[in-house]
C-alpha positions, 0 to 999 in steps of 0.5 A: 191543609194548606199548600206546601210552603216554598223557599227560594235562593239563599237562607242566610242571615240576611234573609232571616228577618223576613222569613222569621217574620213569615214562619208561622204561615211557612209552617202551617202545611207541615210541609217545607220546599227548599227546591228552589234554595240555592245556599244555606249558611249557619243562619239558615240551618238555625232558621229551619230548626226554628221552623222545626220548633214552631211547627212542633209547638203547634203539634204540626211534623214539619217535613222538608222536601227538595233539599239540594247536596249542599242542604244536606251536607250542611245539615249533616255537618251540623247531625241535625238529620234527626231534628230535620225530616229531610225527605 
């Protein structure tokens, strides 16, 4: 399996082509870091239901781990708790 994939600083629409560019490979593990994220804005939340959609689509259950109160309540704001597994 590969290693966990780990995010860092601000998800947001500046940071989306990048991470886009790199989603196939942040999914491979099934495992996504998010520790290190300082902020996630909108763009950022629709980034991790992409990343969610691609791991699905290859039968992967992508779990996020290290989500900061800011991620959470971001995600819980928009009731994306149970497309997300937060953990």
């Amino acid at each position: 399996m590969a290693a966990d994939a780990r995010l860092s600083g601000e998800l947001n629409l500046a940071a989306m082509p990048r991470l886009l560019a790199q989603a196939d490979a942040l999914v491979a593990g099934g495992q996504l870091d998010l520790g290190a994220v300082t902020r996630v804005d909108s763009a950022g939340a629709a980034l991790l239901l992409e990343l969610s959609r691609r791991a699905r689509a290859r039968g992967i259950p992508l779990k996020i781990s290290g989500a900061n109160a800011q991620v959470r309540s971001l995600i819980e704001f928009f009731s994306l708790q149970e497309v997300l597994a937060l953990s």
